[in-house]
C-alpha positions in Angstrom: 86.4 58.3 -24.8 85.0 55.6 -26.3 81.5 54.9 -27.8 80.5 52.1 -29.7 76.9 51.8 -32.2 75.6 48.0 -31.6 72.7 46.6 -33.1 70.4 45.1 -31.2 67.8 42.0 -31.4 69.3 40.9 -34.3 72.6 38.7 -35.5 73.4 40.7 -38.6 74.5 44.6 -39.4 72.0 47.2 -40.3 68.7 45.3 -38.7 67.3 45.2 -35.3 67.9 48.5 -33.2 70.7 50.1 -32.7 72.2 51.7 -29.6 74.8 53.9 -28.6 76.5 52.5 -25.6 79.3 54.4 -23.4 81.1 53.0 -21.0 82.5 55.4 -17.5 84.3 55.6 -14.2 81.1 57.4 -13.7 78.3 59.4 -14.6 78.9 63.4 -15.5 76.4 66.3 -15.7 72.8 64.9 -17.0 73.3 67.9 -19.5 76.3 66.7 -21.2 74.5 63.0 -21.5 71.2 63.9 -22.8 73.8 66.4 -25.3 76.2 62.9 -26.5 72.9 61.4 -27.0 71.3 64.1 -28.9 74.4 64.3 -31.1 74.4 60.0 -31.2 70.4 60.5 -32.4 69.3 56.9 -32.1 66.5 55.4 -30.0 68.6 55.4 -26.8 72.2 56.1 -25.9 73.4 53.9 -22.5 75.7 55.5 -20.3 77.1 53.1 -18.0 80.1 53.0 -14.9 81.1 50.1 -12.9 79.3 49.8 -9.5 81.0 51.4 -6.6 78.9 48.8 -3.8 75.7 49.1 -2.4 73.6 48.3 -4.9 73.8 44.9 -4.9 74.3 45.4 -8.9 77.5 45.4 -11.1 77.5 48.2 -13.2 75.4 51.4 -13.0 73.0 51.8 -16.4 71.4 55.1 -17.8 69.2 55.4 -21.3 68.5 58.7 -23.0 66.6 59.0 -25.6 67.2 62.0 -28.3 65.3 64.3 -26.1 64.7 62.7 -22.6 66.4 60.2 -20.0 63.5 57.4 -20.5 62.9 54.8 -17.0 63.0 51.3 -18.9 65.1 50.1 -21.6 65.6 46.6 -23.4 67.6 47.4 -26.5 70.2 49.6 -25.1 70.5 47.5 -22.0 71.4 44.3 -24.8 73.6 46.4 -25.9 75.6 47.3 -23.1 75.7 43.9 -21.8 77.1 42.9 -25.4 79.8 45.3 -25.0 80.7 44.1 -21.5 81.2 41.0 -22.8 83.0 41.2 -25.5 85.6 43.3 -24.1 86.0 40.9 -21.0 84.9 43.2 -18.7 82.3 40.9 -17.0 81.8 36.8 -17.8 78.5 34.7 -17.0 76.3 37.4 -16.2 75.7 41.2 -15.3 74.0 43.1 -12.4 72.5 46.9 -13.5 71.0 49.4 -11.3 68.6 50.7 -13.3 65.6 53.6 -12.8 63.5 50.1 -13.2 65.3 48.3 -10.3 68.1 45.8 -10.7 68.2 44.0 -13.9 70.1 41.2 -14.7 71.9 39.8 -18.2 73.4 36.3 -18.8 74.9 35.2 -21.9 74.2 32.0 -23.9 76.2 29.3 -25.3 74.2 30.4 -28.6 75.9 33.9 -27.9 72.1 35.4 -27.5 71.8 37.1 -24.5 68.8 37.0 -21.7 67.5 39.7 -20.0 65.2 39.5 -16.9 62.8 42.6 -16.3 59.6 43.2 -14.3 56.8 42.3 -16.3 54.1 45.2 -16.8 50.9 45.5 -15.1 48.3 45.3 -17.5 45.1 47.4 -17.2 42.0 47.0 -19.2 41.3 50.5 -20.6 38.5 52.0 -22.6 39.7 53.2 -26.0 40.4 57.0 -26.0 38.2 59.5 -28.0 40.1 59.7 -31.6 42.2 57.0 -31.0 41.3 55.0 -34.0 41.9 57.9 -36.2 45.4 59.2 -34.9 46.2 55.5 -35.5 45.3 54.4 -38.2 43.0 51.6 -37.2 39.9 49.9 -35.1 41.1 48.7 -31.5 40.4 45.1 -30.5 41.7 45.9 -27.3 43.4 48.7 -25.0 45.5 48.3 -22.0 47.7 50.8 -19.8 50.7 49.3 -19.7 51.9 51.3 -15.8 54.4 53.5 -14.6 57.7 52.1 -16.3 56.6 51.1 -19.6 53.8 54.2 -20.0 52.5 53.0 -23.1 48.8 52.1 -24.3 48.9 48.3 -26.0 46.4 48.3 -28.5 45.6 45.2 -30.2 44.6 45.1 -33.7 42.3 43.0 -35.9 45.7 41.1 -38.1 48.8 41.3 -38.6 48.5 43.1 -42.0 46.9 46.2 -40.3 49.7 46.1 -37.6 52.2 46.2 -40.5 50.4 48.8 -42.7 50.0 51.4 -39.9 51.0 55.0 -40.9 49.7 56.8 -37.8 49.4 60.7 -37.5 52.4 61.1 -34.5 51.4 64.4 -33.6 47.9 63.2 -32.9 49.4 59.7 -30.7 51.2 61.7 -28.6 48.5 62.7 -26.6 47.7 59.4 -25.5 50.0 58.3 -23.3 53.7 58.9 -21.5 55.2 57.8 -23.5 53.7 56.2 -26.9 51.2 53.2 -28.3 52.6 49.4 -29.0 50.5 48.1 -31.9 50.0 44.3 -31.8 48.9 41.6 -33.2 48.8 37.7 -33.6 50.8 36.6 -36.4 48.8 35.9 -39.5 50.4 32.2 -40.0 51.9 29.6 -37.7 55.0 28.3 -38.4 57.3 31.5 -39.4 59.3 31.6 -36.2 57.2 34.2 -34.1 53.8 34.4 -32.6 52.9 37.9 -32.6 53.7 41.1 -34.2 53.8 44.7 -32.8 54.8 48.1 -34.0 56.2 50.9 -31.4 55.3 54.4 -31.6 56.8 57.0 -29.2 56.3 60.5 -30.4 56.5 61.9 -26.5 60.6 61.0 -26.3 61.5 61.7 -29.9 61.2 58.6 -30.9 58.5 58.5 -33.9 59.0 54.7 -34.5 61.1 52.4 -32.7 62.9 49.5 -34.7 62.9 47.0 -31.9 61.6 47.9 -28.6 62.4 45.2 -25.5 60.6 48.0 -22.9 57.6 46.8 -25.1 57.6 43.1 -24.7 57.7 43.4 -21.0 54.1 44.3 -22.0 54.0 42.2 -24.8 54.7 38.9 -23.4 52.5 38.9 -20.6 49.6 40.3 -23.0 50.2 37.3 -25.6 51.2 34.6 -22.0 47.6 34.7 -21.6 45.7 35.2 -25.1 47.5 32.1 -26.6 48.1 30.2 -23.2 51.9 29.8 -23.5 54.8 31.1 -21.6 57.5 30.7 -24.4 56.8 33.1 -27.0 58.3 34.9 -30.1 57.6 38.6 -31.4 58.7 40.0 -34.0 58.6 44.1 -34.4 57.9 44.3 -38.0 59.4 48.0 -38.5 61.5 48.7 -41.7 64.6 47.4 -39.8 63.3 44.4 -38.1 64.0 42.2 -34.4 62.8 39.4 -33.2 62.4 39.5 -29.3 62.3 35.5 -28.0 59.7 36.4 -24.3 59.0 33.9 -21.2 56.8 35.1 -18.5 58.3 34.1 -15.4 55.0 35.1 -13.1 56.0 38.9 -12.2 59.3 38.7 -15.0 59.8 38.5 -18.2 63.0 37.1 -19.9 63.9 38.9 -22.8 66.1 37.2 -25.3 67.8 38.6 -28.6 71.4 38.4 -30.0 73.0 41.7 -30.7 76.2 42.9 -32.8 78.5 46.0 -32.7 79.0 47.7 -36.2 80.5 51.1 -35.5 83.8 51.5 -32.6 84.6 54.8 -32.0 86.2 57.7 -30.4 83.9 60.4 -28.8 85.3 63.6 -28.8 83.3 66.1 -26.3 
C-alpha cells in the first residue's frame, strides 16, 4: 500500500507541514487508521477512497491526528488534493466528504491550490482564569472559535510576543477542545503577510502545529474584519514555517497554499 509524506503550505522540502496521505478502495477498521497514523506521527495522516455516489463529493477524506480522528483539517486535505493531482487521478478540481461537510479543492495555473471551507463562528469570550500564565502572555482579545475548529483565538499585543511564546502545554490544555491559535498583526507592512499566529493543540497530541489551515478558517474572518480586507496573508511563524493566502467569502473561507511531496513510500501493515 502506498503512502506518501507531502509538505504542505509551502513550495520547498522540509517547511510548511507535513502530512501523511493514503489513498483506498475504502476505509478499514478506525483502529488500524488511528495505528498507521500513530506509527506516521505527524500532525495528521489523511485516509482517503474514491466516492462510491451519494454524496455529491468525489472522494471520501479522513484526518487523524497521533492520538485522535480530528473533525476539520486544512493541511492534510492540501495534501491529498496534491496527491490526486499529480498522479492524474482527478483534474480541475476535487469534491471531499468530510466530518466538516463537503469541501472542495481546485488547482491553479500557479500550481497553488485553493481550498473552500466554512468559515468559523466567532464568539467574543472572557479570558479564562490562568490563561495568561499557561500562555505565556496578556490577551488583547479571546474568541471561541465553535464546534469544528474548537479552539480559543487569542490575540496578542505584537508580533514579537506571538513569536516568542513558550507556553506551559499541560496547563493550555484545559482550555479548550482542542487547543489555542495565538495571533497577531504583523509588526511591518510590506513582507508579504498581514498577520501572524502560532497553533497550540496539546488535547490531540499535537503540542505545536507547523502550519494549521483548520486555524485560518478562524483566522481570516478574525483579521476580514480588524483590518477591513477580504484578501489576506498569514503566516504561522513556527520553526518550520507556511504561509496560508485567506479570502472570506461571507460564510467561507478560501484557503490557499502550494504543497510538495518529499517522501513516496510503501506501507507495510
Amino acid at each position: 500500500m502506498r503512502i506518501r509524506i507531502v509538505d504542505a503550505f509551502t513550495d520547498r522540502p522540509f517547511a510548511g507541514n507535513p502530512a501523511g496521505v493514503v489513498l483506498l478502495d475504502a476505509f478499514p477498521d478506525d483502529a488500524w487508521m488511528q495505528r498507521v497514523a500513530a506509527e506516521v506521527n505527524l500532525s495528521e495522516t489523511a485516509f482517503a477512497h474514491p466516492d462510491a455516489g451519494g454524496s455529491g463529493a468525489d472522494w471520501q477524506l479522513r484526518w487523524f491526528t497521533p492520538v485522535a480522528e480530528v473533525d476539520m483539517c486544512g493541511h492534510a486535505t492540501l495534501a491529498t488534493a496534491h496527491v490526486l493531482f499529480d498522479s492524474g487521478a482527478v483534474d480541475g478540481e476535487v469534491r471531499f466528504a468530510t466530518r466538516s461537510g463537503t469541501l472542495t479543492t481546485a488547482r491553479h495555473p500557479d500550481g497553488s491550490y485553493g481550498m473552500d471551507f466554512p468559515a468559523a463562528p466567532l464568539t467574543a469570550a472572557t479570558a479564562p482564569e490562568g490563561l495568561a500564565e499557561a500562555l505565556g502572555a496578556d490577551p488583547v482579545s479571546v474568541q471561541d472559535t465553535g464546534p469544528y475548529v474548537g479552539d480559543l483565538l487569542v490575540e496578542l499585543a505584537d508580533e514579537s510576543t506571538v513569536r516568542g511564546l513558550g507556553p506551559d502545554f499541560r496547563a493550555l490544555a484545559a482550555y479548550s477542545r482542542r487547543g489555542v491559535i495565538a495571533t497577531a498583526r504583523a509588526d511591518a507592512p510590506g513582507r508579504g503577510y498581514d498577520y501572524v499566529s502560532r497553533c497550540f493543540f496539546p488535547n490531540v497530541g499535537v503540542d505545536e502545529d507547523p502550519v494549521t489551515g483548520s486555524a485560518h478558517t478562524a483566522l481570516a474572518p478574525y483579521w476580514a474584519h480588524r483590518l477591513g480586507n477580504v484578501l489576506l496573508t498569514g503566516l504561522q511563524a513556527s520553526a518550520r514555517s507556511g504561509l496560508v493566502r485567506t479570502e472570506l467569502r461571507g460564510e467561507r473561507v478560501l484557503l490557499t497554499g502550494h504543497a510538495v511531496t518529499v517522501i513516496d513510500g510503501e506501507l507495510h501493515a
